[in-house]
Backbone as CSV, one residue per row, in Angstrom:
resi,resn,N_x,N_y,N_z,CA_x,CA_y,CA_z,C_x,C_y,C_z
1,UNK,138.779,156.686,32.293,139.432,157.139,31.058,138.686,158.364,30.525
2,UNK,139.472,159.531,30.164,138.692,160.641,29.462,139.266,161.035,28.645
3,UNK,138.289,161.216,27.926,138.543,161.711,26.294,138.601,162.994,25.776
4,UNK,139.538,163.194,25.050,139.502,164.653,24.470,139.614,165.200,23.306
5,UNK,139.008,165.956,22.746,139.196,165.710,21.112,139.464,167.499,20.754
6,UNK,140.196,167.763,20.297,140.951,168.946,19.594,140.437,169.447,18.268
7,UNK,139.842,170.847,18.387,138.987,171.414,17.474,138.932,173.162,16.956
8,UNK,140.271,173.014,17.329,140.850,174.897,17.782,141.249,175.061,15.728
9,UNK,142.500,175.760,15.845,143.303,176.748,14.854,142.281,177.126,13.936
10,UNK,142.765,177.984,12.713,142.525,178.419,11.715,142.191,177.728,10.826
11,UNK,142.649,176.930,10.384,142.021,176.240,9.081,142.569,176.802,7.932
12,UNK,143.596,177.572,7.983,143.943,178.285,7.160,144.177,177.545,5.570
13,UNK,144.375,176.022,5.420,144.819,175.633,4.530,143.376,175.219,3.629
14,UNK,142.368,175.734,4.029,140.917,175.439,3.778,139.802,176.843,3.156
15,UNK,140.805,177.599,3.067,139.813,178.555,3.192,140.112,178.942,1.665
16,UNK,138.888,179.166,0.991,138.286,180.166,1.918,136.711,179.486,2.476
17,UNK,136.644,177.916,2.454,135.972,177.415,2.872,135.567,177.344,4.562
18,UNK,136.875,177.961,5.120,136.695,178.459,6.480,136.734,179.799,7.192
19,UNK,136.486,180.524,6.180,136.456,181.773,5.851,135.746,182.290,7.109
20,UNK,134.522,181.695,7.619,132.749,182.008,8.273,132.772,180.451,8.882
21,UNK,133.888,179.448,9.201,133.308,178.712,10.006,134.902,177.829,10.426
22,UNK,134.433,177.191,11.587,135.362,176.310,11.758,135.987,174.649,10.972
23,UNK,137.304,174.587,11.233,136.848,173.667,9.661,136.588,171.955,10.167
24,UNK,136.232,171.945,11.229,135.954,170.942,12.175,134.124,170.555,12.254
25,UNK,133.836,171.808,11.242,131.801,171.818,11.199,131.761,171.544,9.848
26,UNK,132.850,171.336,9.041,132.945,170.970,7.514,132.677,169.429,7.101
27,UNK,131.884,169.487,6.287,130.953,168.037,5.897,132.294,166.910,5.757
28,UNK,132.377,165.569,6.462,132.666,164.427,5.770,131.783,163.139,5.317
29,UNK,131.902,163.648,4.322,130.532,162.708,3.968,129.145,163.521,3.748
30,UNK,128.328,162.399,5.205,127.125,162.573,5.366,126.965,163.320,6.975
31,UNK,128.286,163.851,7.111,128.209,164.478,8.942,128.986,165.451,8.915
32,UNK,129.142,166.429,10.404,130.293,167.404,10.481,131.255,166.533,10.664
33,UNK,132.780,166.967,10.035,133.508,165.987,11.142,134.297,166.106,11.957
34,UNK,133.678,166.778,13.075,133.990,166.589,14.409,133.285,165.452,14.784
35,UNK,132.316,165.022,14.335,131.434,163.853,14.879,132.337,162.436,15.084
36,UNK,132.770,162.412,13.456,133.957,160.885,13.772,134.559,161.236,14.955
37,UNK,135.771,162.109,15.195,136.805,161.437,16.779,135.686,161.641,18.161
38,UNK,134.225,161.870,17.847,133.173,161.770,18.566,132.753,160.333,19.225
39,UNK,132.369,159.913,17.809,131.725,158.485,18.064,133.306,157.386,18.272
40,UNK,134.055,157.717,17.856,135.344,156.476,17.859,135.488,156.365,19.601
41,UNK,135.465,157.894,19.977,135.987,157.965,21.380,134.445,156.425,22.116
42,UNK,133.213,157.309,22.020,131.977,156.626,22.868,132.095,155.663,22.077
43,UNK,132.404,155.005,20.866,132.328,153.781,20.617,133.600,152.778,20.963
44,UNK,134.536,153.629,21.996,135.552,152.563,22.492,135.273,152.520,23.729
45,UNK,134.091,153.115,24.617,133.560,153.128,25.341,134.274,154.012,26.257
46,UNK,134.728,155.428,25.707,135.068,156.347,26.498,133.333,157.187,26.651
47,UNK,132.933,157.697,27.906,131.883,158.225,28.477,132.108,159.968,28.778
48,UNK,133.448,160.201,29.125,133.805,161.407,29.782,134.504,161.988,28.670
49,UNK,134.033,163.404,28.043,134.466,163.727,27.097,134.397,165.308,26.744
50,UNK,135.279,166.202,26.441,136.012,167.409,26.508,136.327,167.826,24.970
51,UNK,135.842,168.855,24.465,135.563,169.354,23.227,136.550,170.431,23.725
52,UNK,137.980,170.464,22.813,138.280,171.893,23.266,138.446,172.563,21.732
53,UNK,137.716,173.868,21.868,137.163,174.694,20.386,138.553,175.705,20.210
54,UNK,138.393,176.890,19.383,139.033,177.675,19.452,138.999,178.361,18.140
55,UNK,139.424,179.143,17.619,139.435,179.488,16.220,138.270,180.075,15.704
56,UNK,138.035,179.845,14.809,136.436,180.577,14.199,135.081,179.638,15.013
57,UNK,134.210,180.492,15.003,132.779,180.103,15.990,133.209,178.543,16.668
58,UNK,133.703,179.014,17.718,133.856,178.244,19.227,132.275,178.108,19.365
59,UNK,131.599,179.292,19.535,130.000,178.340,19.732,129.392,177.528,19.202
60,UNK,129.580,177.387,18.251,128.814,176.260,17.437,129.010,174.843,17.440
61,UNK,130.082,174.533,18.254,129.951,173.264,18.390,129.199,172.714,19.813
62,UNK,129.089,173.746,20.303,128.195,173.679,21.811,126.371,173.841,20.690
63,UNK,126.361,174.499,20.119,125.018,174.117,18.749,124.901,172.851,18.481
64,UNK,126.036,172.779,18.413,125.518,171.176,17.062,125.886,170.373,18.155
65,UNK,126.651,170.594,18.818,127.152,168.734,19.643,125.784,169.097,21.246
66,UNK,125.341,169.560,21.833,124.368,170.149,23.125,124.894,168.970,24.499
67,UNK,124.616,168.337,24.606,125.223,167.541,25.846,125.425,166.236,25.739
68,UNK,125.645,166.329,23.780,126.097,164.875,23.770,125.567,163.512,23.480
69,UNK,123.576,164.061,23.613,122.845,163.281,23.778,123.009,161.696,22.473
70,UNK,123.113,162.731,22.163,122.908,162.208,20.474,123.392,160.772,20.033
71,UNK,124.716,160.783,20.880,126.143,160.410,21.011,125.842,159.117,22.141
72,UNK,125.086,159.423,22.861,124.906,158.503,24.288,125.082,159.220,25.151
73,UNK,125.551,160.271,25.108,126.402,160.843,26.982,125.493,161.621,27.863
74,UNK,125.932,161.233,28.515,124.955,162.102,29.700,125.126,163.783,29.821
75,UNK,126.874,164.050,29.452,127.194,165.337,29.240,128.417,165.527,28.393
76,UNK,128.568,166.481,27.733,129.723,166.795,27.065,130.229,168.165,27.407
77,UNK,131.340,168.056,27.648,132.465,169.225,28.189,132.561,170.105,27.231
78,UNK,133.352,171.175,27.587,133.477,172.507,26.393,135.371,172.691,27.071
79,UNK,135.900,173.321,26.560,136.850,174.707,27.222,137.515,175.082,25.534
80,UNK,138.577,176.459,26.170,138.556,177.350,24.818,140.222,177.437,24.931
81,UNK,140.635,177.195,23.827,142.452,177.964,23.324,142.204,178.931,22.755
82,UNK,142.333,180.031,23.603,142.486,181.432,23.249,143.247,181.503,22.291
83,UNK,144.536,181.366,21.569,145.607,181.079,20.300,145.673,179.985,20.142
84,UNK,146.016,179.548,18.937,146.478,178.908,17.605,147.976,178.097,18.240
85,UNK,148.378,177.850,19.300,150.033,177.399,19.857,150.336,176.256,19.924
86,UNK,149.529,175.372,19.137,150.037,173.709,18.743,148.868,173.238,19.345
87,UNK,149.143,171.602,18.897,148.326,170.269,19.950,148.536,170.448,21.577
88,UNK,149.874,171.017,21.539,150.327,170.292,23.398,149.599,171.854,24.208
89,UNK,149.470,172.863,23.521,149.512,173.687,24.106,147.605,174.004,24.375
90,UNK,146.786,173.575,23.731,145.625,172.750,23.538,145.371,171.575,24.316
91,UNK,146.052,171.200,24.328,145.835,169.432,25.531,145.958,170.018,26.640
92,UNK,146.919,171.399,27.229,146.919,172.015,28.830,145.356,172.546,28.879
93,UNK,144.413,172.805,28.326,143.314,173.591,28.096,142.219,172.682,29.498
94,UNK,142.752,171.061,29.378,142.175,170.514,29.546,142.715,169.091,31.027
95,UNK,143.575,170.053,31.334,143.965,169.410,32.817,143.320,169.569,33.906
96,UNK,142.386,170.304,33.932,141.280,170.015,35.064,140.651,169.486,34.831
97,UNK,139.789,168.950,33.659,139.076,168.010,33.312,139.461,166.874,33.362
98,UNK,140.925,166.121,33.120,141.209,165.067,32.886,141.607,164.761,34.654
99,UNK,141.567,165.561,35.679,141.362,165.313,36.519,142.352,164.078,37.169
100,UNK,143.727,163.869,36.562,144.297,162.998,36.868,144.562,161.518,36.516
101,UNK,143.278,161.297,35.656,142.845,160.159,34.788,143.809,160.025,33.645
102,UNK,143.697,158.860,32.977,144.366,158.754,31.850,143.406,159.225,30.589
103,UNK,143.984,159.866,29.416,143.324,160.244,28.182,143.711,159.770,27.695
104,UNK,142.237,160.044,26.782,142.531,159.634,25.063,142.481,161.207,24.006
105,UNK,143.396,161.348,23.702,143.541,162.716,22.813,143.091,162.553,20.866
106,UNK,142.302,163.041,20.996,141.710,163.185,19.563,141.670,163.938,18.586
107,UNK,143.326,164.572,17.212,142.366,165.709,16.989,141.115,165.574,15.490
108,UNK,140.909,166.704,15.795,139.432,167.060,15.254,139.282,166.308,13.790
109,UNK,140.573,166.717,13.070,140.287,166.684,11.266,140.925,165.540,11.071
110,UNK,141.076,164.574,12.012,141.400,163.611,11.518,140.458,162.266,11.742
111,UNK,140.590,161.473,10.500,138.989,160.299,10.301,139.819,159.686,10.434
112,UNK,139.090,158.647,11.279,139.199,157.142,11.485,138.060,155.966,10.996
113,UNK,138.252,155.452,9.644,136.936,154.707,9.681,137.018,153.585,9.887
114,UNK,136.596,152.908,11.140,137.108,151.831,12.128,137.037,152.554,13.190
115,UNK,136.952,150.841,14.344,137.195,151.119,16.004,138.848,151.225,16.309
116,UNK,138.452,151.725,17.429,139.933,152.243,18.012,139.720,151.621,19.336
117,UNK,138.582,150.346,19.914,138.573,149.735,21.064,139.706,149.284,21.301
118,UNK,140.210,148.069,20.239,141.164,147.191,20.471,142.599,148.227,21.468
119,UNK,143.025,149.163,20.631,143.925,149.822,20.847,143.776,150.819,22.595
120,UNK,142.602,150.775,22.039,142.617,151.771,24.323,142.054,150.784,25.269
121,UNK,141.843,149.587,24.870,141.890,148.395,25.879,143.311,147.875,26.165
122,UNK,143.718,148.280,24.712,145.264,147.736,25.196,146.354,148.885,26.231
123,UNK,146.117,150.157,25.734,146.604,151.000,26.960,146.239,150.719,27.867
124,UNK,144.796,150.177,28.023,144.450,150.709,29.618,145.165,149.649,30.510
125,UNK,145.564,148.637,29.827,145.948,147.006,30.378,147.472,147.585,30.619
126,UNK,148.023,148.513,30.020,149.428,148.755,30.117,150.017,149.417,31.654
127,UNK,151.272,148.935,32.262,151.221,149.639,33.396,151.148,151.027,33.655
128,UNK,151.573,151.781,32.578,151.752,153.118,32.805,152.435,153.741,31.512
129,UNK,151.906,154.741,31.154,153.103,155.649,29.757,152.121,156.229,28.961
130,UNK,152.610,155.986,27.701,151.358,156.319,26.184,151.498,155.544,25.857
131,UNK,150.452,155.631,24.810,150.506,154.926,24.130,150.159,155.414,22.187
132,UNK,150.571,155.045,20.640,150.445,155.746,19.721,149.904,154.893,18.519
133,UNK,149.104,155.584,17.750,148.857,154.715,16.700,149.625,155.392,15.298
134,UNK,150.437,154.018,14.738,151.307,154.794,13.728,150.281,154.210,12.252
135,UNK,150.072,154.989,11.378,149.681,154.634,9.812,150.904,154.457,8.888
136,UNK,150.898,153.687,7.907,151.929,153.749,6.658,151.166,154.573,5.557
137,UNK,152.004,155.607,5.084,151.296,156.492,4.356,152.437,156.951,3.419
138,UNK,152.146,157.830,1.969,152.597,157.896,1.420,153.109,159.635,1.384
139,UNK,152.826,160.520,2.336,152.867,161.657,2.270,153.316,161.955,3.388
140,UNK,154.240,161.112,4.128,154.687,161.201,5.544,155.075,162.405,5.992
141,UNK,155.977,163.127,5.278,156.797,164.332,5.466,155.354,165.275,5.564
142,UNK,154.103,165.048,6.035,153.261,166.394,6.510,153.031,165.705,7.337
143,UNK,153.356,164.947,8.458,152.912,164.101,9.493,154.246,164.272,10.642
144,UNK,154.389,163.827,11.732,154.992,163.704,12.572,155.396,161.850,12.265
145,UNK,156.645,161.605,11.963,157.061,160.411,11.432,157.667,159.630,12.582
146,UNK,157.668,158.236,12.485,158.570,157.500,13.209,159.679,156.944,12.785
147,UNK,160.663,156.940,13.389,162.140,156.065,12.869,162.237,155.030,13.583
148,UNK,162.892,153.976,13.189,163.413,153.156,13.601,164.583,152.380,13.937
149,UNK,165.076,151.991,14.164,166.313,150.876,14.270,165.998,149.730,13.650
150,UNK,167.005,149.364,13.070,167.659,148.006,12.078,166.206,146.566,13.063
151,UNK,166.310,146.707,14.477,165.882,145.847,14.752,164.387,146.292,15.068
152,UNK,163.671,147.024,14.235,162.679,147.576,14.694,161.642,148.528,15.745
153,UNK,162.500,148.588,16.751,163.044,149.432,17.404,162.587,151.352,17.397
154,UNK,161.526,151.793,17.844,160.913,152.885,17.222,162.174,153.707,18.381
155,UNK,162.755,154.677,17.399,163.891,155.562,17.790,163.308,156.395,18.023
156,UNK,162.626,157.505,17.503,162.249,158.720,18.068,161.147,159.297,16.438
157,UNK,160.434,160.942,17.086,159.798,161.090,15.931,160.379,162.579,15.570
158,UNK,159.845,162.316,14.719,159.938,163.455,13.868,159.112,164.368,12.935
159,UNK,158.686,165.662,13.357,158.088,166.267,13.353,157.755,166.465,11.508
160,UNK,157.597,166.475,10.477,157.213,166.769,9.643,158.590,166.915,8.460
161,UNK,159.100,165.814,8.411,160.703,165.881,8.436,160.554,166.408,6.460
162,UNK,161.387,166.966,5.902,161.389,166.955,4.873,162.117,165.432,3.959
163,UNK,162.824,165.132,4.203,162.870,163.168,3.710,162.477,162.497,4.950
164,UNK,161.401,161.795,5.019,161.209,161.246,5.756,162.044,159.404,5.836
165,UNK,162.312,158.845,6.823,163.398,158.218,7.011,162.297,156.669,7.721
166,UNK,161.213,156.692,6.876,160.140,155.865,7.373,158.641,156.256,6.856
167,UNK,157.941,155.628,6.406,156.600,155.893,6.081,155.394,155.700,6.628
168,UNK,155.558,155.398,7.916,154.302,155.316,9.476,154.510,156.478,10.048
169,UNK,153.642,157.431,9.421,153.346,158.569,10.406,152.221,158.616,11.824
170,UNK,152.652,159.390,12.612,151.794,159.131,13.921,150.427,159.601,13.629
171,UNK,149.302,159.237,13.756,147.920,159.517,13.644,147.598,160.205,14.625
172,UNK,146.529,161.201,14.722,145.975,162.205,15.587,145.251,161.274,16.441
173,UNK,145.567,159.900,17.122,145.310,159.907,18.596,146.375,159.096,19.475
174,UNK,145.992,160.079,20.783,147.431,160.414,21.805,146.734,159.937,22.923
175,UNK,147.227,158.898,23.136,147.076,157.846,24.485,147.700,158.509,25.846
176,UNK,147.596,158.863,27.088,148.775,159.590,27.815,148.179,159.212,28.680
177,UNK,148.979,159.070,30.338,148.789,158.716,31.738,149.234,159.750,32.319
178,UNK,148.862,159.928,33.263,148.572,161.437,34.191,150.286,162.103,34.076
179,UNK,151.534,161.396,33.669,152.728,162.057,33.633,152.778,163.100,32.729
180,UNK,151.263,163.394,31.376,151.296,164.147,30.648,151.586,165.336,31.509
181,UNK,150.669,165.252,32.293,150.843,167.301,32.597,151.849,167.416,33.668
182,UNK,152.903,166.448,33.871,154.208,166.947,33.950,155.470,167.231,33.061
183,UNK,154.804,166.994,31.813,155.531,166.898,30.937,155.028,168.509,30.012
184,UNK,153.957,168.378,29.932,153.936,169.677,29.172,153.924,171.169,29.217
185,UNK,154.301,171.403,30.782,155.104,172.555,31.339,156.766,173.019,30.864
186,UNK,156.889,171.689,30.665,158.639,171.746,30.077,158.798,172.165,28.937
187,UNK,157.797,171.819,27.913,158.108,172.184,26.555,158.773,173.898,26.452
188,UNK,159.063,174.082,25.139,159.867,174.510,24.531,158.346,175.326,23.413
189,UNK,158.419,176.391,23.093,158.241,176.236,22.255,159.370,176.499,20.503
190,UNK,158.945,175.530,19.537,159.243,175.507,18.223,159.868,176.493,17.486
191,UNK,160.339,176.255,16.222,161.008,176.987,15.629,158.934,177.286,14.619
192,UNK,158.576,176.741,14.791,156.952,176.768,14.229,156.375,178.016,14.870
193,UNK,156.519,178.190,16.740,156.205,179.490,17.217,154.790,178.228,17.923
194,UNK,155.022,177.005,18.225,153.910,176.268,18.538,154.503,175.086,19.422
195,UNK,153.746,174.864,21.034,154.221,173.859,21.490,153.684,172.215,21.082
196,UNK,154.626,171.928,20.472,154.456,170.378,19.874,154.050,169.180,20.457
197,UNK,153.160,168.652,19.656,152.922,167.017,20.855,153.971,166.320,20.781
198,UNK,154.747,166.506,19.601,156.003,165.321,19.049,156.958,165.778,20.332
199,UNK,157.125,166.533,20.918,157.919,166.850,22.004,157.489,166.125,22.903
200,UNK,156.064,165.952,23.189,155.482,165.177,24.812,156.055,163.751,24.361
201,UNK,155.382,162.949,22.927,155.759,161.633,22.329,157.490,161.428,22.481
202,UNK,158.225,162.299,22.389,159.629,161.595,22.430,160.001,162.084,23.831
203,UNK,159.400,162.593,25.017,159.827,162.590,26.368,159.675,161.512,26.888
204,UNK,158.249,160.960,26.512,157.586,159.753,26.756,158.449,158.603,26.279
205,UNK,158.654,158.337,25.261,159.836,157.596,24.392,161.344,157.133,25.074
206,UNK,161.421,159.043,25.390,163.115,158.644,25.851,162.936,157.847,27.614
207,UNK,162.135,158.143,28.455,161.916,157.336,29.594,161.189,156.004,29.184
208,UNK,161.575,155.575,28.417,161.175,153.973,28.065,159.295,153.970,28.419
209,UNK,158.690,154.799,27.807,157.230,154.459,28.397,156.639,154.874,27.294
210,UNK,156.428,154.687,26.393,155.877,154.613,24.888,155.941,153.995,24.312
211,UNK,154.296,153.199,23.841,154.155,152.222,22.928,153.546,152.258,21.697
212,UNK,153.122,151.419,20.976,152.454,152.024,20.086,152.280,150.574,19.211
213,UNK,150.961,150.769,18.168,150.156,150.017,17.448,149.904,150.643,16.074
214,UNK,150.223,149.808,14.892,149.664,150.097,13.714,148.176,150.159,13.667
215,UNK,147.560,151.344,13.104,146.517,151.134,13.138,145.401,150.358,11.306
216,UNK,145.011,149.635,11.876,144.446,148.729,11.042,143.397,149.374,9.993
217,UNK,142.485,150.266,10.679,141.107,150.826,9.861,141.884,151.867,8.903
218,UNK,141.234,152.128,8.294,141.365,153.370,7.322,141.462,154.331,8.042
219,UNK,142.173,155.830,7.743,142.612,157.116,7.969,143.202,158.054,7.143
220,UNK,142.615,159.274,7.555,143.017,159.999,6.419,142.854,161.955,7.709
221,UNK,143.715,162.698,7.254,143.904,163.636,7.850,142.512,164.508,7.334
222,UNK,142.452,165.687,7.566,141.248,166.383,6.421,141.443,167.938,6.739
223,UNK,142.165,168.216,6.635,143.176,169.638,7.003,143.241,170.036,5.714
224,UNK,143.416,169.610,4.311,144.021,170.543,3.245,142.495,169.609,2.181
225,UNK,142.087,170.362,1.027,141.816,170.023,0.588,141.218,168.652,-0.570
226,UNK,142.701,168.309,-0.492,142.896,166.950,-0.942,142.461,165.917,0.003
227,UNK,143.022,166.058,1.466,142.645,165.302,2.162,141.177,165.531,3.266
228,UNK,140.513,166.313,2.861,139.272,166.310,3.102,138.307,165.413,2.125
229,UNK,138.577,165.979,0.952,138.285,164.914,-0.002,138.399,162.935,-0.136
230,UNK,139.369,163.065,0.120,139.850,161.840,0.424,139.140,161.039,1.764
231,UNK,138.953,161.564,2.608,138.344,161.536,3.798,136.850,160.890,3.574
232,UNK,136.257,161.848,3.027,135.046,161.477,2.678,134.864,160.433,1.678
233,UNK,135.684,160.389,1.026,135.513,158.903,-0.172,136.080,157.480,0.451
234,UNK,137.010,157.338,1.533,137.238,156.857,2.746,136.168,156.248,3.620
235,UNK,135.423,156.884,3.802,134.112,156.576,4.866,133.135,156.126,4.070
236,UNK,132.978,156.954,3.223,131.876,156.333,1.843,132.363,154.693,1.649
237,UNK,133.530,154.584,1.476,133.253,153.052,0.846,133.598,152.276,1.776
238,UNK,134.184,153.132,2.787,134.243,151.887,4.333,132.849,151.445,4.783
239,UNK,131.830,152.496,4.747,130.562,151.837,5.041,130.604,152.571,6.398
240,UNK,131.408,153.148,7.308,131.552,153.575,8.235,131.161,155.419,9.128
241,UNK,129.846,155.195,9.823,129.754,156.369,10.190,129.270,156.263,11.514
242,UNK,129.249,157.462,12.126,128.404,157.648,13.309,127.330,157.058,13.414
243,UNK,126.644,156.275,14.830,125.398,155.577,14.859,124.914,156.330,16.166
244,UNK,123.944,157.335,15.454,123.166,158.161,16.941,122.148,157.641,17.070
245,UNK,121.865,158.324,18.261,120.673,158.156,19.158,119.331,159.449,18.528
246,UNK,118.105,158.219,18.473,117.084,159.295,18.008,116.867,160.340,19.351
């Protein structure tokens, strides 16, 4: 299983706090947080793991993160998204690394305070597909949403819908089996000008091979102000942080 965690764009909705940095080296809490989809990954006992940067100082997370040690790993990966062109177009960055294996896709600004074992033991047990973790949230319409059918029944998603038609938006981690990188040659790109993950999630969907789990721990995005904030008061009273290595 290899892990990958997403740490590219602008930050634009942050700045001018990202003015001089990436907004993935921006404090939650008591850490950067890139560190959370760090430790969630090695604390579900993913080992193999792929930092892909992009945006303002790409070096610095090769600074602060060095080979991982910290973390447990023996090594930690790098590669670079030259542009800003979505999640999916960011997840191709990293098809030689994933080497055919199944991933776990992580992005950057989003906290999880809680394990995410339960949930990638349960993919890995699955025969084949994705797998998704949906949250109930109150601000769905900035999320990629799920619908449903009368009988529960997850219909398809939807990208950032303006009424949203359900309040479990999909959380920034993306379960996928090696059919990803046949799938994300096809995309399209957006009326956004960005190739979408919600496109890979409902290819996956419409061939009956997508599953998915409420996720139980706390979460919170940390992209806009509010929810950076939130983020950190989140982890604060979850009690929940990174546990490194001296």
């Amino acid at each position: 299983m290899r892990g990958i965690i997403l740490v590219g764009g602008l930050g634009t909705r942050l700045l001018p706090m990202t003015r001089v940095t990436n907004k993935h080296l921006l404090p939650v809490w008591r850490y950067p947080m890139v560190y959370y989809p760090l430790y969630n990954l090695v604390e579900a006992g993913v080992r193999d793991i792929m930092v892909v940067t992009g945006g303002n100082n790409p070096g610095a997370f090769l600074e602060l993160l060095h080979d991982g040690r910290e973390f447990g790993l023996e090594h930690l990966y790098f590669t670079y998204q030259e542009e800003p062109r979505g999640i999916a177009d960011a997840l191709r960055r990293a098809e030689h690394f994933a080497g055919g294996e199944r991933c776990i896709v992580m992005l950057g600004d989003n906290v999880i305070a809680g394990s995410i074992r339960p949930y990638v033991e349960a993919f890995a047990a699955q025969p084949a597909g994705a797998r998704l973790l949906l949250k109930e949230v109150e601000d769905a319409h900035r999320f990629g949403v799920a619908e449903f059918d009368e009988a529960g029944r997850l219909q398809r998603i939807v990208e950032k819908p303006a009424q949203p038609r359900s309040k479990y938006a999909v959380t920034g981690v993306y379960m996928y089996d090696e059919l990803v990188w046949e799938i994300l040659p096809t995309l399209q790109l957006s009326e956004r000008g960005q190739y979408e993950i919600t496109d890979v999630n409902n290819e996956y969907l419409r061939r009956g091979m997508l599953e998915w789990d409420i996720l139980e721990a706390a979460w919170s995005d940390a992209g806009t102000p509010e929810s950076l904030l939130r983020a950190t008061a989140m982890v604060r009273e979850a009690g929940w942080e990174p546990v490194l290595q001296p």
